[in-house]
C-alpha positions in Angstrom: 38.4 21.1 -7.1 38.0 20.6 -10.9 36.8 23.7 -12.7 35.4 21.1 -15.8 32.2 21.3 -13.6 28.8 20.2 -15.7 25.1 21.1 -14.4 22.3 18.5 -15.0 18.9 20.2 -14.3 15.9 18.4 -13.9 17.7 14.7 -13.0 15.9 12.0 -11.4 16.9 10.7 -8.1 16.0 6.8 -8.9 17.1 6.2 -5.0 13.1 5.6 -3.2 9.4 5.3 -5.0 9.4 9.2 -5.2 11.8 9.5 -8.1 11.9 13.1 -7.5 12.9 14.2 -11.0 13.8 18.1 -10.5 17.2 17.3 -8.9 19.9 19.6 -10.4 23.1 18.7 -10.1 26.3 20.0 -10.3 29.1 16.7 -12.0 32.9 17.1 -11.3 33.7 15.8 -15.4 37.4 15.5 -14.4 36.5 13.0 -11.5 34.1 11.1 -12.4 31.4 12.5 -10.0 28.5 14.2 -8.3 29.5 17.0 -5.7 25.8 18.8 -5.3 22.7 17.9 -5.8 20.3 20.8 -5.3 16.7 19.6 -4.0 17.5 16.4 -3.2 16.6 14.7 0.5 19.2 13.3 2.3 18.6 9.8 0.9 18.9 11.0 -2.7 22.6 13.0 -1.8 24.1 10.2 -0.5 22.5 7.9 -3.5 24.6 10.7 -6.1 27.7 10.7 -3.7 28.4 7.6 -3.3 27.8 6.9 -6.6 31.7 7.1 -8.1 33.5 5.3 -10.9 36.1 2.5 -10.2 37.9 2.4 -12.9 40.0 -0.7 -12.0 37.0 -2.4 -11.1 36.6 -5.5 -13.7 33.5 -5.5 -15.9 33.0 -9.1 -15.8 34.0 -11.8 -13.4 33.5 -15.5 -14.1 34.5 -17.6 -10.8 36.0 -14.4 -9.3 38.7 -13.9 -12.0 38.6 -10.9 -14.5 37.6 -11.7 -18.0 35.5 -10.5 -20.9 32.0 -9.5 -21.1 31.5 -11.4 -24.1 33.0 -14.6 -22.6 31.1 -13.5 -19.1 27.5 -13.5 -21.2 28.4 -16.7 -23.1 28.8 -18.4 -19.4 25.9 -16.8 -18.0 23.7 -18.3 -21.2 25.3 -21.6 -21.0 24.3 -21.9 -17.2 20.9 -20.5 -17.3 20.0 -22.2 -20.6 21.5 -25.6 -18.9 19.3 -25.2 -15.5 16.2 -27.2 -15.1 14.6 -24.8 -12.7 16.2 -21.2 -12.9 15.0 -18.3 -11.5 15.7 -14.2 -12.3 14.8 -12.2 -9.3 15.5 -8.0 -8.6 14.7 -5.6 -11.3 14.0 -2.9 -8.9 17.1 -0.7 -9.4 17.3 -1.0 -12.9 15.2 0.7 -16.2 12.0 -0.3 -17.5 14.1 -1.3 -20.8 16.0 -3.9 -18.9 13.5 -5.3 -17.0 11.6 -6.3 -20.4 15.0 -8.1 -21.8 14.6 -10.2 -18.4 11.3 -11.4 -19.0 12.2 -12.3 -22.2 15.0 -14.4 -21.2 13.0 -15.9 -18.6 10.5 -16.9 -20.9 12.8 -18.3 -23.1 14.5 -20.4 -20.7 11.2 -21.4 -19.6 12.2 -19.8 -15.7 10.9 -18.1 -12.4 10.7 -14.8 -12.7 10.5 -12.3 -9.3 10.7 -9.0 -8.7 11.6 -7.2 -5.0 7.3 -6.9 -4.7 7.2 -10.5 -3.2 9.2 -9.2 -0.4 7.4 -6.0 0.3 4.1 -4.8 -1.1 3.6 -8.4 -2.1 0.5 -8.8 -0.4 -1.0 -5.6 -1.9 -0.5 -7.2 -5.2 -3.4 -9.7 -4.2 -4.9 -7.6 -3.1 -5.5 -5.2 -6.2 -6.3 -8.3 -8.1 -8.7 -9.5 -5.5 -10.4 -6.0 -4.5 -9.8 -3.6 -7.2 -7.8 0.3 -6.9 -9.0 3.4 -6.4 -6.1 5.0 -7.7 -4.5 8.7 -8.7 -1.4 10.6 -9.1 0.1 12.1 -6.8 0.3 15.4 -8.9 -3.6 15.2 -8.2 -3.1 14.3 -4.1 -1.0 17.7 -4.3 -3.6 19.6 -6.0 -6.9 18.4 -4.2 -6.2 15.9 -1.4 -7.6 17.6 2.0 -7.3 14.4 4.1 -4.2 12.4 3.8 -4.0 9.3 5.7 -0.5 7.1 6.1 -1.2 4.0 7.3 1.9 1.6 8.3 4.2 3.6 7.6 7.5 6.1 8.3 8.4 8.6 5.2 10.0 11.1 6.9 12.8 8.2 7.0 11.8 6.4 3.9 10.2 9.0 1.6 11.8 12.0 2.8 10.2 14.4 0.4 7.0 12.7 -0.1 5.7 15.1 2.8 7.3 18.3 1.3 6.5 17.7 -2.3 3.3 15.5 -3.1 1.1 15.4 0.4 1.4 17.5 2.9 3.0 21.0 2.9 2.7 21.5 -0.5 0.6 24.6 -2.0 -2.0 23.2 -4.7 -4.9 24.0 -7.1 -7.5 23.2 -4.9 -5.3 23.5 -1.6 -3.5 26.7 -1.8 -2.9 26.9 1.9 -0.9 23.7 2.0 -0.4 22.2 5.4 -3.4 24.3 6.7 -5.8 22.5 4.3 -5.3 19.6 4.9 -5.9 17.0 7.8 -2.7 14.4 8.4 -3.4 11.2 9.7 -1.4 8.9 10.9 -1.7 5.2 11.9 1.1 2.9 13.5 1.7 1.5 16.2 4.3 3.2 17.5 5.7 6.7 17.3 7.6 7.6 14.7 9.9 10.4 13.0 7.1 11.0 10.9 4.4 11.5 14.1 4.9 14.7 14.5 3.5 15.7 11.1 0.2 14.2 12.1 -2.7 16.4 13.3 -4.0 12.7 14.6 -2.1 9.7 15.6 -3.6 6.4 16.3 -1.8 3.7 17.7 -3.6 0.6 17.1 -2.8 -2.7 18.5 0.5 -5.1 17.0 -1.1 -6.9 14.5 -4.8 -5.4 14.9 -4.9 -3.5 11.7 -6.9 -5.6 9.7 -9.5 -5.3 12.8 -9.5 -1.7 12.8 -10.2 -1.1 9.2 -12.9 -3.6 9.2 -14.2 -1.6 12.0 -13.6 1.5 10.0 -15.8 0.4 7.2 -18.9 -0.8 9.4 -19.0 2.7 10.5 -18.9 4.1 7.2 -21.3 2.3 6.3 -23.8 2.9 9.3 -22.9 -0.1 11.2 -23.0 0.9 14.6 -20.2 -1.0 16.9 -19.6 -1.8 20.8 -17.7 0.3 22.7 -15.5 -3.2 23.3 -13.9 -2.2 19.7 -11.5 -0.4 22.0 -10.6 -3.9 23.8 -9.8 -5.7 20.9 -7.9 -2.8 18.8 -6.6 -0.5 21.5 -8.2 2.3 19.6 -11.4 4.0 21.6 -14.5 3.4 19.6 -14.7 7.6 19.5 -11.6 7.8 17.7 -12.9 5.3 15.0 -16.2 7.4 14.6 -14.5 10.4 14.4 -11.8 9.4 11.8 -15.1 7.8 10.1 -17.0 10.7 10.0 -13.3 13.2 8.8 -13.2 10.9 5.9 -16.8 10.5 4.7 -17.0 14.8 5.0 -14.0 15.5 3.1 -13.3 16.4 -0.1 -10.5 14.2 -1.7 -9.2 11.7 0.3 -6.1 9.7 -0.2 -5.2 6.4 2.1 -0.9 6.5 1.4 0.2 2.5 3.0 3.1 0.9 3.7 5.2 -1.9 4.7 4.3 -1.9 8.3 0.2 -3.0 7.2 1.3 -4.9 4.5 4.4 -7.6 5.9 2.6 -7.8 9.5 -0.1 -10.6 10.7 -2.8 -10.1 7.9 -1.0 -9.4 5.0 -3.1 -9.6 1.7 -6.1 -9.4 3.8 -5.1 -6.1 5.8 -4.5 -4.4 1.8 -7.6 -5.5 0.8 -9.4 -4.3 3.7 -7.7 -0.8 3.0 -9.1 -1.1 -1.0 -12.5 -1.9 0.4 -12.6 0.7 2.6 -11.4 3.4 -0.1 -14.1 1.4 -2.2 -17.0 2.6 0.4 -15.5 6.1 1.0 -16.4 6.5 -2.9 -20.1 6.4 -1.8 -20.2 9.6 -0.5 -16.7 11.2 -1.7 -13.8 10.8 -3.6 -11.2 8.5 -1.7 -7.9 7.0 -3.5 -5.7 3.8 -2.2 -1.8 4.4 -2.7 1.0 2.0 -1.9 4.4 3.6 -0.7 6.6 2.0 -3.1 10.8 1.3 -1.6 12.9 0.7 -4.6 13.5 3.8 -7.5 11.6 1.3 -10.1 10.0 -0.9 -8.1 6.8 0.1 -9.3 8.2 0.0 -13.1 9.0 -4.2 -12.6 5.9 -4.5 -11.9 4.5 -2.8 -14.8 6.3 -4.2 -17.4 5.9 -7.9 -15.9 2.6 -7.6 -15.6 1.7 -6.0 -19.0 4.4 -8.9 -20.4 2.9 -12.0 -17.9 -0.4 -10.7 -17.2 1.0 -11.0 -13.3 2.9 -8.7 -10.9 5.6 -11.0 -9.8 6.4 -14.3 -9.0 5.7 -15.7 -12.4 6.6 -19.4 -13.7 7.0 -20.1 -17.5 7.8 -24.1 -16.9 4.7 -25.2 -18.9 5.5 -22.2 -21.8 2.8 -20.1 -20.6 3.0 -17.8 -17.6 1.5 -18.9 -14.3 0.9 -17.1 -11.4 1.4 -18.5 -7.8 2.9 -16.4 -4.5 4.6 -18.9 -2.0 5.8 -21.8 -4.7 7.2 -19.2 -7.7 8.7 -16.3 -5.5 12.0 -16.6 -5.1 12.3 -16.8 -1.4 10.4 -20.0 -1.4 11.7 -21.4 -4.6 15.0 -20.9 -2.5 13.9 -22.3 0.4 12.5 -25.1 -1.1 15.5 -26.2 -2.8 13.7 -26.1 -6.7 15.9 -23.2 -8.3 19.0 -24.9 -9.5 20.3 -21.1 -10.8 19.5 -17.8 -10.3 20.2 -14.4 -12.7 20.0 -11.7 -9.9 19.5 -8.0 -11.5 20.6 -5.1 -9.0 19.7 -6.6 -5.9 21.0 -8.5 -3.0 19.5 -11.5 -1.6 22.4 -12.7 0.0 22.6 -10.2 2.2 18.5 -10.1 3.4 16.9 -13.5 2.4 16.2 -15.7 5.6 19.3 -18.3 6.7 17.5 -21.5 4.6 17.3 -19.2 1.0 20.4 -18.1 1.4 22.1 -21.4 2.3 20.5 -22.9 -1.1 21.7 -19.7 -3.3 24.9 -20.2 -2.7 25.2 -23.6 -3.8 24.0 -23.0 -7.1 25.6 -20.9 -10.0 24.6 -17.4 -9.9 24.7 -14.6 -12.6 24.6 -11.3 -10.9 24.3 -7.6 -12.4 25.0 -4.9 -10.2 27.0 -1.6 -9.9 28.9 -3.0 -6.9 30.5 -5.9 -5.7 27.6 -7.6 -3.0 27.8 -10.1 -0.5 25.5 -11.8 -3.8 28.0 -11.1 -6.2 31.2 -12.4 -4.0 29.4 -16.1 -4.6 28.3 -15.4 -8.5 29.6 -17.8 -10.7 29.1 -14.9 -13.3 29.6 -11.6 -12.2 29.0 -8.2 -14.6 29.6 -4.6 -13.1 26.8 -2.0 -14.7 26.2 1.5 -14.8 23.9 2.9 -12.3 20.2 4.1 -13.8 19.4 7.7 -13.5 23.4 8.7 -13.3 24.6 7.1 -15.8 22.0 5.5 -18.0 19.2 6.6 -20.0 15.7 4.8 -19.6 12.1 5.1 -18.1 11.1 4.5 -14.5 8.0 5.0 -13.2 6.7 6.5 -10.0 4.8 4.9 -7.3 1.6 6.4 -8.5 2.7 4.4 -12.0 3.8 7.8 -13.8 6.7 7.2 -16.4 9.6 8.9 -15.9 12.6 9.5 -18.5 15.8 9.9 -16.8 18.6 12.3 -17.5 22.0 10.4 -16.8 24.8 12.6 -15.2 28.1 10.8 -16.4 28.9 8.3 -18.5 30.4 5.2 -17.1 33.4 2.7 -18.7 30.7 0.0 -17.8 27.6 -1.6 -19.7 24.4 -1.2 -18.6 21.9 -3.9 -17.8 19.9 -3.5 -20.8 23.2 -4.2 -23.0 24.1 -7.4 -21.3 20.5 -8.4 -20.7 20.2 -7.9 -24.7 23.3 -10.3 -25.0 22.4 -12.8 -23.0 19.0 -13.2 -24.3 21.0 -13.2 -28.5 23.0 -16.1 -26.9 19.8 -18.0 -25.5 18.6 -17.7 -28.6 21.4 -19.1 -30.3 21.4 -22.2 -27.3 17.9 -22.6 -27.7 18.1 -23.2 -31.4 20.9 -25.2 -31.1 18.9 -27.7 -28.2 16.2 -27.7 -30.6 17.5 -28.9 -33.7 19.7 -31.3 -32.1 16.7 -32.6 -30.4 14.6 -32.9 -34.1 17.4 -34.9 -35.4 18.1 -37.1 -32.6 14.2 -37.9 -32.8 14.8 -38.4 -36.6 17.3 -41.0 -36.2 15.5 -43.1 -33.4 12.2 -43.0 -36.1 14.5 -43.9 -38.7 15.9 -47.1 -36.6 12.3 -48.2 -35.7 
């Protein structure tokens, strides 16, 4: 083992929605890599171990050959500035700085652009601009929360530490017993790793969330309901009361949700049922909605589109102003469809997830990927760049699933760009193209006027 050994403290793991950022970590200078990383879950040490530099690994690839990165961002402008339709989809693995050079490009090129939301908490999307948030950190979950509620979903497989360190066994200002001040609720319909954490499981019905927190909020609010609740949700009408009652008597209250209300039959509606009913709870105490967020910066794509756009995702700049519309600009149907006619892709991999019909359409148009690996998206890029990994190699913001900014601390350096830089040179170059369509346009135009 190397003895050039250099300590990082207070890193951020950019791996899940957490972005735990009091990793310290212990970098093998010599080789290029992470060997500990104190406090991290066992998501976030494989994320830093498998995170090593290949240093015969080409920067940029155009048709699967090695060349340049400056001739590699002059054919990724050419194709996206050529394309009548394109698209940019990912952002989720990279830093808030690049994901703002993306919307710029995208806007310039007059594109689709899509983040990883339209594939997961999509549907909670509409529903916080239908419904409305109750919203909070989760510094203030730790500190006060004396009811925590997951609905739809599995963190002690997903979120690891979000248990540990924001919700449940953590001591806080208001909660300094931990675990033993707090009630843990959990609602899916099947047992999970996470079950045994709960103090009460309910195990609704496949597809019978929406029902249940409909049913959830005629209690709260008085209603009084048939005992044949239990036929058509699988949950006994007791239960409902009881969790009814828990949540109007406590304290703080936070409703944590996930992928398993927000992808099944319902979608949109079953979020926005869960935002109502947080909605009512404020009525007689204070209750807070929270989306578990997947991706490291996830939550920051959505940020900085929508502060850029006005909208979360799934944005269309065809008519030079943005426009807003799930199922015809997110980028599995504009895929499916057939409509994109290329695609920048920005550290993700829809090759490898998308359904059959996406796919099949993706790969017969030209592709510029950035990623820090070679994908099954990247084997079929027309334009290919290699990029340092955020967090462990490059500098940025992310932010947290509760929407907290985070600077990151990179580890290493890398012999690779990062996305920002080549995102920054692509958009010079569609500048440049842009300019160039423009002005050839004007005279062209000229000379037909001057022949009439």
């Amino acid at each position: 083992m190397s003895e050039n050994i250099r300590i990082v403290e207070n890193a951020t793991c950019t791996f899940c929605g957490c972005v735990c950022d009091d990793m310290i970590l212990h970098v093998d200078m010599d080789e290029k890599r992470i060997t500990k990383a104190k406090n991290a879950c066992v998501l976030g040490r494989a994320w830093f171990a498998e995170h090593t530099i290949e240093e015969n690994a080409p920067a940029a690839m155009i048709d699967g050959k090695k060349t340049s990165v400056a001739e590699a961002i002059e054919a990724a402008a050419q194709t996206l500035v050529k394309a009548k339709f394109p698209i940019v989809y990912g952002l989720s693995d990279t830093t808030c700085e690049a994901q703002r050079q993306a919307v710029a490009i995208t806007d310039y090129i007059k594109g689709t652009i899509d983040t990883t939301t339209s594939v997961c908490h999509g549907p909670s999307g509409l529903a916080f601009q239908g419904i409305g948030e109750s919203t909070s950190t989760l510094g203030e979950v730790k500190n006060r929360a004396d009811l925590v509620i997951y609905w739809g979903g599995n963190p002690a497989e997903s979120h690891p530490r979000h248990f540990g360190r924001y919700a449940v066994t953590p001591k806080g200002m208001f909660t300094p017993g931990g675990k033993k001040d707090r009630t843990v609720v959990l609602v899916d319909v099947r047992k999970t790793k996470s079950s045994p954490v709960a103090d009460i499981l309910i195990r609704p019905k496949p597809g019978k969330d929406f029902e249940v927190l409909w049913a959830l909020r005629a209690l709260v609010k008085g209603k009084r309901l048939s005992s044949a609740i239990e036929q058509q949700t699988g949950v006994p009408l007791t239960v409902l009361q009881d969790l009814s009652d828990r949540m109007k008597r406590c304290r703080f209250g936070v409703l944590f949700f996930g992928m398993g209300l927000t992808m099944t039959r319902g979608r949109h509606f079953n979020s926005g049922a869960l935002l109502a009913l947080a909605t009512d709870l404020n009525e007689f105490t204070h209750f807070v909605a929270k989306p578990v967020r997947g991706h490291g910066n996830v939550t920051g794509a959505d940020n900085v589109v929508s502060w850029q756009t006005g909208y979360p995702f799934g944005v269309n700049f065809s008519r030079s102003y943005p426009r807003f519309n799930p199922g015809e600009f997110t980028t599995v149907d504009t895929l499916a469809n057939g409509h994109a006619d290329a695609a920048m892709i920005i550290a993700s991999d829809p090759a490898s997830n998308f359904p059959k019909k996406a796919i099949e359409h993706l790969k017969n148009i030209p592709i510029v990927v950035l990623d820090t690996k070679c994908t099954e998206t990247s084997k079929d890029a027309h334009v290919a760049f290699r990029t340092s990994t955020y967090g462990i190699n490059t500098a940025g913001t992310v932010y947290r699933m509760d929407d907290v900014p985070i600077t990151l601390r990179p580890a290493f350096e890398s012999p690779f760009p990062d996305d920002e830089t080549i995102l920054i040179g692509i958009k010079k170059r569609v500048r440049e193209l842009m300019f160039e369509r423009h002005a050839q346009d004007a005279s062209d135009a000229t000379q037909v006027a001057a022949r009439a």
